[in-house]
N, C-alpha and C positions, 0 to 999 in steps of 0.2 A: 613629538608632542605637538599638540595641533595648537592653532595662532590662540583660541580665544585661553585655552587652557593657560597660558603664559600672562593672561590680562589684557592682550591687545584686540583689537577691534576688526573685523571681517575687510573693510575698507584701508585699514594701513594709513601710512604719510604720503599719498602723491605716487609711490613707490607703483608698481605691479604690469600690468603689460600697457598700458592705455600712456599713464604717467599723465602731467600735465601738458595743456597746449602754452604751445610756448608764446610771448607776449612780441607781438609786435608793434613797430615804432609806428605810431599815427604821422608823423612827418613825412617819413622814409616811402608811404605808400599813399600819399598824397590825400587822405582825409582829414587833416589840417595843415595849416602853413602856418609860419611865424612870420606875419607882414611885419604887424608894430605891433610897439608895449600900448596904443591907444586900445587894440580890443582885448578889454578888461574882462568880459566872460569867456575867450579862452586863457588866457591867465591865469585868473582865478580856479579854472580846472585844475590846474598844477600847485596851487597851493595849500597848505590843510588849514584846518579852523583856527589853528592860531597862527596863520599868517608863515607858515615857514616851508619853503621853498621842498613839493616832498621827491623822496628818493626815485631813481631810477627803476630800482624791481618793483617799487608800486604802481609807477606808471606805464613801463614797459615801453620808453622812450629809449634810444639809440645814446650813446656816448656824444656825439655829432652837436646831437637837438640837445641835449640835455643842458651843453655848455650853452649854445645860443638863447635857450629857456628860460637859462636864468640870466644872464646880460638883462634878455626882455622882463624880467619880474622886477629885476634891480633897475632897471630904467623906469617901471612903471610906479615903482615905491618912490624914486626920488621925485614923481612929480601927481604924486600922492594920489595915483587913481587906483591902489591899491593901497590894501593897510601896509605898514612897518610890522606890527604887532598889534594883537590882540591881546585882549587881558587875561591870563588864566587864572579863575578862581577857584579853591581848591578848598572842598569843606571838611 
């Protein structure tokens, strides 16, 4: 029985010969460093709109960086050059 017959879609999940590129770590291959929690706009790359520190498979950061990423978020919230929290409002 052919795919579309079933409901599903010519493209699939990610699945098929190509599959996805897989993510590499920006640290690991040296187009960013983590010097200090002082530069706030790469920081703030790593955090979502409301302020919370986002996951590994979205950034495609390394286990390594990930842990030092966020020291440097939690460092830079404690001396408030980034938010704690955002407010979410929800209508």
């Amino acid at each position: 029985m052919p795919r579309e017959a079933r409901g599903g879609s010519r493209r699939g999940r990610g699945g098929g010969r190509r599959g996805r590129r897989p993510k590499v770590c920006p640290f690991c291959t040296g187009e960013l460093e983590i010097t200090a929690y002082h530069d706030t706009r790469m920081v703030k790359r790593f955090i979502s709109d409301t302020a919370k520190i986002l996951p590994r498979r979205r950034t495609g950061v390394c286990a390594k960086h990930q842990r030092r990423l966020a020291t440097t978020v939690k460092r830079a919230r404690m001396l408030a050059l980034v938010p704690i929290s955002e407010k979410l409002v929800r209508k």
